[in-house]
PASEBA-1860 file (N, C-alpha, C; in nm, 3 decimals):
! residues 155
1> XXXXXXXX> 7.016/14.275/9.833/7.013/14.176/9.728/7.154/14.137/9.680 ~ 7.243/14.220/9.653/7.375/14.194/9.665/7.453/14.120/9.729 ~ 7.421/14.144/9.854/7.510/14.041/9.973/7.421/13.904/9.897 ~ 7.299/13.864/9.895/7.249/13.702/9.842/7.326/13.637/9.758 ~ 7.319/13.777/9.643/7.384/13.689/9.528/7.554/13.616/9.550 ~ 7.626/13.758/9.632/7.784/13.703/9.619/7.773/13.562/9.741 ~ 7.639/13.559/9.824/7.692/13.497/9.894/7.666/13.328/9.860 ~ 7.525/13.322/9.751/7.532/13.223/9.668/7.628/13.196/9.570
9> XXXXXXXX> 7.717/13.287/9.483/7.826/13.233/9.462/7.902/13.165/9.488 ~ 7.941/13.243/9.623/8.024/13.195/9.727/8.017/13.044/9.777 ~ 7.882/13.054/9.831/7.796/12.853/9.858/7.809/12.778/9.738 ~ 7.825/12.832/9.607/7.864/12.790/9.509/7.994/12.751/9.485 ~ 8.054/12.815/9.484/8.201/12.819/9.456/8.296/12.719/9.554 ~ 8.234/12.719/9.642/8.357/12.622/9.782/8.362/12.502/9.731 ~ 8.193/12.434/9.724/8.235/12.274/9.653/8.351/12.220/9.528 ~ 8.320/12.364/9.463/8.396/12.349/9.354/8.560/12.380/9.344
17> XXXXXXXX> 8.561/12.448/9.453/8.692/12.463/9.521/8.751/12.328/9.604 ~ 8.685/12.279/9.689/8.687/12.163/9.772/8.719/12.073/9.695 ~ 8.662/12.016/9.536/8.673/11.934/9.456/8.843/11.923/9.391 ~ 8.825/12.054/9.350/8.940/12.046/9.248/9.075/12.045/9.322 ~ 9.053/12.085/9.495/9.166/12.040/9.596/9.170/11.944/9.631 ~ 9.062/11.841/9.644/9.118/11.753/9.646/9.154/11.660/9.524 ~ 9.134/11.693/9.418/9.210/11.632/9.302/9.356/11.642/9.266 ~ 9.383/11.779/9.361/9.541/11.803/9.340/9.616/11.779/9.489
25> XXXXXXXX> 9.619/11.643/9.504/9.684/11.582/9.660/9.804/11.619/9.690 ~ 9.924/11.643/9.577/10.015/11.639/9.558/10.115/11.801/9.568 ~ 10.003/11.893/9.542/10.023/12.021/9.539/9.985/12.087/9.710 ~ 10.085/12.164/9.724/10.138/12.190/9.859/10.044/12.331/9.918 ~ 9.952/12.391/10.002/9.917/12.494/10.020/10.028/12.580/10.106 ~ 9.939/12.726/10.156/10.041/12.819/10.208/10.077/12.753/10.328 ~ 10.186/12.808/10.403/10.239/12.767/10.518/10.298/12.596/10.537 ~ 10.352/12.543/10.401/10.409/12.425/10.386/10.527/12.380/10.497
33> XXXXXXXX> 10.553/12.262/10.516/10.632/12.213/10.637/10.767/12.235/10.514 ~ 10.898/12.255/10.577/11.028/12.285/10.465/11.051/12.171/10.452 ~ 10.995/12.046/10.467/11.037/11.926/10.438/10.936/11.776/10.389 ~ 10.895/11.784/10.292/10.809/11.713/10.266/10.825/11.547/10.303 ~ 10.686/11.560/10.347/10.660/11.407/10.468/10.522/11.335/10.390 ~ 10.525/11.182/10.431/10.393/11.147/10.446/10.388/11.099/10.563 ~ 10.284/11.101/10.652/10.294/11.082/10.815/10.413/11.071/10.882 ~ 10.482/11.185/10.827/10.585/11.227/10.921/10.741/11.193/10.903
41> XXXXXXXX> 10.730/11.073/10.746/10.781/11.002/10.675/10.932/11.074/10.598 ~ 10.965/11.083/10.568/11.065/11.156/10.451/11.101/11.084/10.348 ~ 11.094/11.096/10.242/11.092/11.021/10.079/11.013/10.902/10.120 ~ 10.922/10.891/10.131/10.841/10.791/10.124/10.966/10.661/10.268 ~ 11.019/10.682/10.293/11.077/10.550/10.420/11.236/10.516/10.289 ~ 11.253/10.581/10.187/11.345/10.571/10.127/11.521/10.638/10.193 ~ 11.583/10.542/10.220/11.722/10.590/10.274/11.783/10.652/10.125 ~ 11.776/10.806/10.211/11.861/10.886/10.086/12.037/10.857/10.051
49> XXXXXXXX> 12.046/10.818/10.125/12.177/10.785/10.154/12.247/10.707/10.013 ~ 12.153/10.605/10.005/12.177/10.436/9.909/12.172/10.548/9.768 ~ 12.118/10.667/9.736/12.114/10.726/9.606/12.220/10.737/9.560 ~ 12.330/10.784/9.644/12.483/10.817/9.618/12.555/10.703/9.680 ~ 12.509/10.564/9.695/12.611/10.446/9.763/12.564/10.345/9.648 ~ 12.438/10.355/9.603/12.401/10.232/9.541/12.324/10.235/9.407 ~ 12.335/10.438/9.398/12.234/10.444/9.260/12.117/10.407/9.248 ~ 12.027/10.380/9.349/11.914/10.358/9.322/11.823/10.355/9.471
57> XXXXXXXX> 11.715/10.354/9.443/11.600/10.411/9.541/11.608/10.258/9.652 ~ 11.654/10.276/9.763/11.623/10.156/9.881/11.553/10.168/10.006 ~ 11.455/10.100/10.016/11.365/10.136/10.145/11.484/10.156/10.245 ~ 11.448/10.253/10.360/11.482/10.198/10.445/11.405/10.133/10.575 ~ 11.485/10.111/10.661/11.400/9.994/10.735/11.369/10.128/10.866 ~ 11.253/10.055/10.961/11.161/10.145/11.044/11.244/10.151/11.182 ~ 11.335/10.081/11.164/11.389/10.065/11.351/11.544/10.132/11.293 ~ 11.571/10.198/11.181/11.697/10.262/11.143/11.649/10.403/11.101
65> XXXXXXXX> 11.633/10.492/11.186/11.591/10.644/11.174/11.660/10.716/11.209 ~ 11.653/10.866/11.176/11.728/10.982/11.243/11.650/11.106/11.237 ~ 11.623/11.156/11.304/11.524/11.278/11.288/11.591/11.436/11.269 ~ 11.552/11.452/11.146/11.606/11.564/11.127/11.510/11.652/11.057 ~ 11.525/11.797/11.080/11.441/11.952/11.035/11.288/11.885/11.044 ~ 11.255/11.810/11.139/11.092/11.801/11.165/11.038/11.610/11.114 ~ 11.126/11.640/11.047/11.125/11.481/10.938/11.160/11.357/11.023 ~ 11.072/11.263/10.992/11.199/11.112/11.022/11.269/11.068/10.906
73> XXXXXXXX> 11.371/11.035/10.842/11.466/10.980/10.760/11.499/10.826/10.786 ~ 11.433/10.740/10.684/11.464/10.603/10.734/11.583/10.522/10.637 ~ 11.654/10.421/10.705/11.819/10.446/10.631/11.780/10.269/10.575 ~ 11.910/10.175/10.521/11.857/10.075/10.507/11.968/9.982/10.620 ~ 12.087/10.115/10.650/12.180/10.052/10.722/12.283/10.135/10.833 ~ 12.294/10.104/10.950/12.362/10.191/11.048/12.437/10.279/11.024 ~ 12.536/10.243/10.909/12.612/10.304/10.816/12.569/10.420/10.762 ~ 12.477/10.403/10.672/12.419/10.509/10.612/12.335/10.605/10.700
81> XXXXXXXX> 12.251/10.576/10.835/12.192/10.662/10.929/12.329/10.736/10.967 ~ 12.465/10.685/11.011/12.603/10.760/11.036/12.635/10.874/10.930 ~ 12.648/10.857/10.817/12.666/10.904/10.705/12.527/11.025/10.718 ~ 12.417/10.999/10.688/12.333/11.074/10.714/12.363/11.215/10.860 ~ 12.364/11.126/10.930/12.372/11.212/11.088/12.496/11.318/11.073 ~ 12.618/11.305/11.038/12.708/11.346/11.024/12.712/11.467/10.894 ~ 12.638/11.485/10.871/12.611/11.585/10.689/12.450/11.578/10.668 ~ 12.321/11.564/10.712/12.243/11.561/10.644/12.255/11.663/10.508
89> XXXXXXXX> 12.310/11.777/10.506/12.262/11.835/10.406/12.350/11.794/10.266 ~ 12.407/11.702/10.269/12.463/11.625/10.185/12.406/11.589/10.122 ~ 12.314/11.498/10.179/12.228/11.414/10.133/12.068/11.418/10.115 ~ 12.051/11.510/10.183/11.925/11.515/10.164/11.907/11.549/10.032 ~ 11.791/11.561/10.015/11.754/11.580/9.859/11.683/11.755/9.847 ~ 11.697/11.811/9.741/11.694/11.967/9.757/11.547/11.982/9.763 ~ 11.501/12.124/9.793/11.385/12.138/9.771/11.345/12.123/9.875 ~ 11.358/12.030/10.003/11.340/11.951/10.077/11.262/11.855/10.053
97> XXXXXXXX> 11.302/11.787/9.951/11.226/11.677/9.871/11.111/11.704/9.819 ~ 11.070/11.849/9.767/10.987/11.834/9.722/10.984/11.834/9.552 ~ 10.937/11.832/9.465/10.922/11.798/9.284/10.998/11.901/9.285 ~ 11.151/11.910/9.205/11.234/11.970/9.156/11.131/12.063/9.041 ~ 11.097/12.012/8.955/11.008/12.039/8.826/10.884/12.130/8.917 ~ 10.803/12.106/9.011/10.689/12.232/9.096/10.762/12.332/9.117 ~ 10.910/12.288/9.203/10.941/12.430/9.246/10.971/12.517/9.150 ~ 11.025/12.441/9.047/11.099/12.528/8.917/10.986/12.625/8.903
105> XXXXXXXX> 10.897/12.569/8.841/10.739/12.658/8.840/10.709/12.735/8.924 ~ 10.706/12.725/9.058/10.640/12.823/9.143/10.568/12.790/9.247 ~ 10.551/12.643/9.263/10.468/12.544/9.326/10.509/12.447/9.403 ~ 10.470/12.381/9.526/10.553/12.271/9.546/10.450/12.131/9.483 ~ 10.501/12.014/9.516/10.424/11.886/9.464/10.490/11.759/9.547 ~ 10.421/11.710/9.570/10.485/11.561/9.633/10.604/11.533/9.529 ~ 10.643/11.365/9.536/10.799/11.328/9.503/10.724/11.144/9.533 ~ 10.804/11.085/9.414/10.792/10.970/9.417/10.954/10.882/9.455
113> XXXXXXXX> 10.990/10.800/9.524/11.118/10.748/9.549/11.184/10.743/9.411 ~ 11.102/10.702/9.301/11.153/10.641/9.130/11.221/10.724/9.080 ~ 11.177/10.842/9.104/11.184/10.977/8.994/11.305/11.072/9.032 ~ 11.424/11.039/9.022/11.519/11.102/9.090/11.635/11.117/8.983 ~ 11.754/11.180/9.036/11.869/11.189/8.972/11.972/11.282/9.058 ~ 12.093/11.276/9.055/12.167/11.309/9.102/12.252/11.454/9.031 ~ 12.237/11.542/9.086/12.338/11.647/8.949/12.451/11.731/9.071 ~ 12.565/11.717/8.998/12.672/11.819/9.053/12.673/11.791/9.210
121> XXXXXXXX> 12.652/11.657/9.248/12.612/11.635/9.427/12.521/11.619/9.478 ~ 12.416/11.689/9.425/12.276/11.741/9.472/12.156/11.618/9.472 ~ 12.086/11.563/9.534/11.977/11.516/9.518/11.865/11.557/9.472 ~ 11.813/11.505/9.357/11.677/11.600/9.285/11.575/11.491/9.242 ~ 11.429/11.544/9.361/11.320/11.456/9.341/11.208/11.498/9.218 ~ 11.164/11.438/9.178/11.022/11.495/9.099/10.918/11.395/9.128 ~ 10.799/11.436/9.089/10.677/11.410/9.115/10.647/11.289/9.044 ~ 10.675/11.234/8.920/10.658/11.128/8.899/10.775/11.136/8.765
129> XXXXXXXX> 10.784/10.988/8.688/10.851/10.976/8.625/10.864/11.049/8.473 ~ 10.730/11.089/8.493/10.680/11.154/8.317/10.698/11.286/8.368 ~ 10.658/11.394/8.476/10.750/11.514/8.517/10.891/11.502/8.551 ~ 11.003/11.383/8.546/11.074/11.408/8.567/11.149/11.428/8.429 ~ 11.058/11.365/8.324/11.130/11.401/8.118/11.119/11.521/8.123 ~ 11.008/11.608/8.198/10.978/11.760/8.108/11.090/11.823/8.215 ~ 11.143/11.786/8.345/11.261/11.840/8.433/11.381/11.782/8.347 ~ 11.407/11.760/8.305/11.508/11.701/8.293/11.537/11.726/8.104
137> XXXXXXXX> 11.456/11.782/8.046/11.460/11.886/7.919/11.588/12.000/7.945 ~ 11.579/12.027/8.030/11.638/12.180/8.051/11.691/12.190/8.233 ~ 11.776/12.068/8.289/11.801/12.082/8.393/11.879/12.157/8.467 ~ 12.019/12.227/8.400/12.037/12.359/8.483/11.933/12.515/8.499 ~ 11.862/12.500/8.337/11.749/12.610/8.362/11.664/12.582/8.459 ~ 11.611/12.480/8.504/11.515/12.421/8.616/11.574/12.461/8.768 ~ 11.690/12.426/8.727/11.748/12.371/8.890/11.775/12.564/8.935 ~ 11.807/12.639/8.841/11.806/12.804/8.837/11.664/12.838/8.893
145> XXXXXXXX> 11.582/12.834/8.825/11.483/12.850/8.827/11.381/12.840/8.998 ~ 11.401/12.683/9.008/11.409/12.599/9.142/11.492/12.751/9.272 ~ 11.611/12.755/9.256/11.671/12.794/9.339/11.614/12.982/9.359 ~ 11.590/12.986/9.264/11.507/13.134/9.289/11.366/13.147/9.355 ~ 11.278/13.001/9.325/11.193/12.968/9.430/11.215/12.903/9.532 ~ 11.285/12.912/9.575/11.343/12.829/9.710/11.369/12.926/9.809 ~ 11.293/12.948/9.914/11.188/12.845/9.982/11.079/12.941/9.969 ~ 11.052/13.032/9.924/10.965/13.173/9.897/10.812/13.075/9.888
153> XXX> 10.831/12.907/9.778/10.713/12.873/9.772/10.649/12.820/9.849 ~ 10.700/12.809/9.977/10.654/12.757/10.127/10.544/12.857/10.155 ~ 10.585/12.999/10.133/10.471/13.057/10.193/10.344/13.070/10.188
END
């Protein structure tokens, strides 16, 4: 009678598990790629490059790529794929782009192109613009914080 009950729990419990995963799209499970993608993408097709050339978030274009740590990286200009190729870790963005503000926590989370800022060199994404106020409260405690989960929350 025992085994029934846990195992109706159990038949119980998955939907409700299934549900509330997929409500959280953004949140990363175990065995995460070190570089957050959408189909294979890196910052959404955003050339990281233009963050530190132009201050602000610029597509880049699909026939200007460079593939790096698993990722494609799309640039907006030959220039900047050079710049890129020559240092990615310059430029890339920490975390491996994933929400500065998740990792701080313990977690990873997707990254929106908008939600960014630059500190001490570093590229720092967050999840959207209203997690990037509560990151950005206390950004060397975060970015501490961040670096003590880094990359431990991949696993």
């Amino acid at each position: 009678m025992p085994l029934n009950l846990n195992r109706r729990a159990f038949l119980l419990a998955v939907p409700a598990v299934a549900v509330t995963a997929a409500a959280l799209p953004g949140l990363a499970t175990a065995g995460t790629a070190k570089i957050y993608t959408e189909d294979g993408i890196a910052v959404d097709g955003t050339d990281v490059v233009a963050y530190f050339t132009e201050g602000k978030p610029v597509s880049g274009a699909e026939d200007i790529t460079h593939d790096w740590m698993g990722a494609t990286w799309r640039f907006a200009s030959e220039d900047n794929r050079a710049a890129f190729a020559a240092d990615p870790v310059a430029y890339a963005p920490q975390y491996g782009g994933y929400c500065a503000y998740a990792v701080s926590e313990g977690y990873t989370a997707s990254t929106v192109p908008e939600a960014w800022r630059i500190v001490d060199g570093k590229l720092y994404l967050n999840y959207s613009r209203r997690i990037q106020k509560r990151w950005a409260k206390d950004i060397p405690g975060r970015i501490a914080a961040a670096d003590a989960n880094w990359p431990k929350v991949l696993e």
